[in-house]
C-alpha positions in Angstrom: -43.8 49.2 16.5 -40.8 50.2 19.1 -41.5 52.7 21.4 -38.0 53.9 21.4 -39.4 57.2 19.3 -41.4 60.0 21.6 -44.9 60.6 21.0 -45.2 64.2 19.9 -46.7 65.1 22.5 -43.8 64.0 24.8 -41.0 65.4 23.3 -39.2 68.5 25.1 -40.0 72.3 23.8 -37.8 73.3 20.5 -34.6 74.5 22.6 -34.5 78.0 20.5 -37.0 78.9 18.4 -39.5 78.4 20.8 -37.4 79.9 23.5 -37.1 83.1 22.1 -40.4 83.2 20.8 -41.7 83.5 24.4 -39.6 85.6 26.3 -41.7 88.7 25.3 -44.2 89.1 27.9 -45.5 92.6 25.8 -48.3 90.2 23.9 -49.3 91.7 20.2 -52.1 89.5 19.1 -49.9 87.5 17.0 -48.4 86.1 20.7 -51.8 86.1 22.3 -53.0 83.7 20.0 -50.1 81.3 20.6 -50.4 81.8 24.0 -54.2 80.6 23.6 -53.5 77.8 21.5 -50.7 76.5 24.1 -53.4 76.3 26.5 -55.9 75.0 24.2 -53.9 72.1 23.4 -52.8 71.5 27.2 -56.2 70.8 27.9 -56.9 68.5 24.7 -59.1 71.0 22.9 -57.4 70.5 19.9 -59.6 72.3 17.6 -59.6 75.7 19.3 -55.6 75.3 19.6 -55.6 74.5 16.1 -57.4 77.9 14.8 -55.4 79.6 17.6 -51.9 78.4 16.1 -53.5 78.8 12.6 -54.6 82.5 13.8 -50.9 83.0 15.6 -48.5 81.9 12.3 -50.4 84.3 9.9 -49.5 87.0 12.5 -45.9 86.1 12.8 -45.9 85.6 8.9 -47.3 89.0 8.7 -44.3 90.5 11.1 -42.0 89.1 9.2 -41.0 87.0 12.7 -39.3 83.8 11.8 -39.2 82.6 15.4 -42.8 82.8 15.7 -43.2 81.4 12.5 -41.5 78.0 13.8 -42.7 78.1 17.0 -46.7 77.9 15.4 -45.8 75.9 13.3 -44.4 73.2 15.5 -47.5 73.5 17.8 -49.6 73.0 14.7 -47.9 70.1 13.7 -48.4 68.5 17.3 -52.5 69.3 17.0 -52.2 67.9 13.6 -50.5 64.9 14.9 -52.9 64.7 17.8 -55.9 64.7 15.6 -54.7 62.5 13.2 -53.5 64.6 10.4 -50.2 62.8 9.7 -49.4 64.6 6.4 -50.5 68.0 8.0 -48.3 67.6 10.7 -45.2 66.4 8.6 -45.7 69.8 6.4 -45.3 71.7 9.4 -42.9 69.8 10.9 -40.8 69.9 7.8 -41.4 73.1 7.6 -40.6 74.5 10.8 -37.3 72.2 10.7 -36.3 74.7 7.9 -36.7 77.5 9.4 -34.4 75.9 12.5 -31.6 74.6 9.9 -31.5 78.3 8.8 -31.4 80.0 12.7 -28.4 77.3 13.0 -30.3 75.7 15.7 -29.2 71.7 15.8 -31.1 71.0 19.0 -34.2 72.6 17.6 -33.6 70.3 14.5 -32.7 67.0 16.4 -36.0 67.2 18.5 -38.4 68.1 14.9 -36.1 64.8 13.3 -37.7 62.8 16.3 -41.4 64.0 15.5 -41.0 63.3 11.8 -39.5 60.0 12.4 -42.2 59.3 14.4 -44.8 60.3 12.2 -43.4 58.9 9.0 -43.5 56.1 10.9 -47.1 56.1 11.2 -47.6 57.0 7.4 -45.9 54.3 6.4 -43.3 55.6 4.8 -40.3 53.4 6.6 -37.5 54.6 3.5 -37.9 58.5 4.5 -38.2 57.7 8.5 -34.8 56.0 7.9 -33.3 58.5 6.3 -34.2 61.3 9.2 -32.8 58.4 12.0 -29.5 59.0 10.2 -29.3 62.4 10.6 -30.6 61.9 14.5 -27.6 59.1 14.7 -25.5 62.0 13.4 -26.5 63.9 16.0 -26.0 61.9 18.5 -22.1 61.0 17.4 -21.7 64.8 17.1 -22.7 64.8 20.9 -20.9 62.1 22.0 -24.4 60.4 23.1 -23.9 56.7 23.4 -26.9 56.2 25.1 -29.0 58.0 22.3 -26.9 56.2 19.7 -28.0 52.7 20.9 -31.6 53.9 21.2 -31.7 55.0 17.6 -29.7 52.2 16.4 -32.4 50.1 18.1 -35.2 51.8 15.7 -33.2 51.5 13.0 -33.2 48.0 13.1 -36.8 47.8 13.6 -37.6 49.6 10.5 -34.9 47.6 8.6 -36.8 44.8 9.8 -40.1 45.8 9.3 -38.6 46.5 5.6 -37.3 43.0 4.9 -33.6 44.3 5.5 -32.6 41.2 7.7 -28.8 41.8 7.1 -29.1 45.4 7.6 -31.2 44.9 11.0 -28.5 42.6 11.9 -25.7 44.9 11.5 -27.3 47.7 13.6 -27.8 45.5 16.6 -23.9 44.6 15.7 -23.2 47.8 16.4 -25.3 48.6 19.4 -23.4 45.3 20.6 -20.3 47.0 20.2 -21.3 49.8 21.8 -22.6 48.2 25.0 -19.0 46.1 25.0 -17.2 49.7 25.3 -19.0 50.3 28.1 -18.6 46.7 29.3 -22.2 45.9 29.1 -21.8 42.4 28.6 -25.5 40.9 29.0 -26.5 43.8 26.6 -24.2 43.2 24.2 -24.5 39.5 24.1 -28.4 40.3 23.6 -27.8 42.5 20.9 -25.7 39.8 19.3 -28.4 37.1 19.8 -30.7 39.9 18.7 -28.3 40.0 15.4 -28.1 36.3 14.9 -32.3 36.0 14.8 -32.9 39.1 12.4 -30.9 36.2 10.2 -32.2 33.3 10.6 -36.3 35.2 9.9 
């Protein structure tokens, strides 16, 4: 498996969701519990974070606070992750990407695209993990991120290849070839392109 994907646990806080969930120092319980969990899980006590978070989202769900809604559920995804509990966490994850998608929050959605890949991924399920490295390649483009483009492209091809998808693998090193030859990377490119050339030939 490429390590180009994040574990969960390594992946930056959701940019706003999580932001403004945590600006209130005023703590209902609702907040304490989060707060609780986030300290739970810092310190690898997963199930105490896990009833915490559990406590926490049927607070905000209560409240009617969407923010705190997504911010629990991301942090319950990452103990279900943690623990092992890949479909778990990709309900939450899923989930809490929703929630995002409808606060018009892209960075919020790029970084919950990254934890899904990654735990599709480790389901398994290489079609749907696919499909979610599109949308982070869109992202990327949108940003102008060639860097994050050639990292992504770089899992893409892995998964093509760990799906059987030789000429499809081949094509995306093509293209992270290209990309280094902008940039006039020319022992990257010419790596990729050898990289290309034996995704064909397995």
């Amino acid at each position: 498996m490429s390590d180009k994907i994040q574990p969960a646990n390594a992946i930056p806080n959701l940019s706003g969701a999580r932001k403004a969930g945590e600006q209130t120092e005023n703590l209902d319980p609702a907040r304490a519990d989060y707060k609780k969990g986030r300290e739970h899980l810092k310190n690898g006590d997963l199930a105490e974070a896990a009833a915490c978070f559990h406590n926490a989202l049927q607070g905000f769900e209560e409240q009617g606070d969407n923010q705190g809604v997504a911010n629990a559920l991301d942090r319950l995804g990452d103990v279900c992750f943690d623990r092992g509990e890949l479909s778990m966490a990709l309900s939450h994850y899923e989930r809490c990407r929703q929630i995002c998608k409808e606060f018009k929050d892209p960075d919020s959605v790029f970084t919950l695209n990254q934890k899904i890949v990654n735990t599709l991924w480790r389901t398994g399920e290489r079609s749907r993990a696919l499909s979610t490295c599109f949308d982070i390649l869109d992202h990327f483009h949108a940003c102008n991120n060639p860097q994050g483009s050639v990292e992504i492209l770089d899992t893409i091809a892995t998964l093509y290849l760990e799906m059987g998808k030789k000429s499809d693998a081949a094509d995306a090193y093509r293209t992270i070839a290209s990309i280094h030859k902008n940039f006039g990377h020319k022992r990257l490119a010419e790596q990729n392109l050898e990289k290309a050339a034996a995704a064909e030939k397995e």
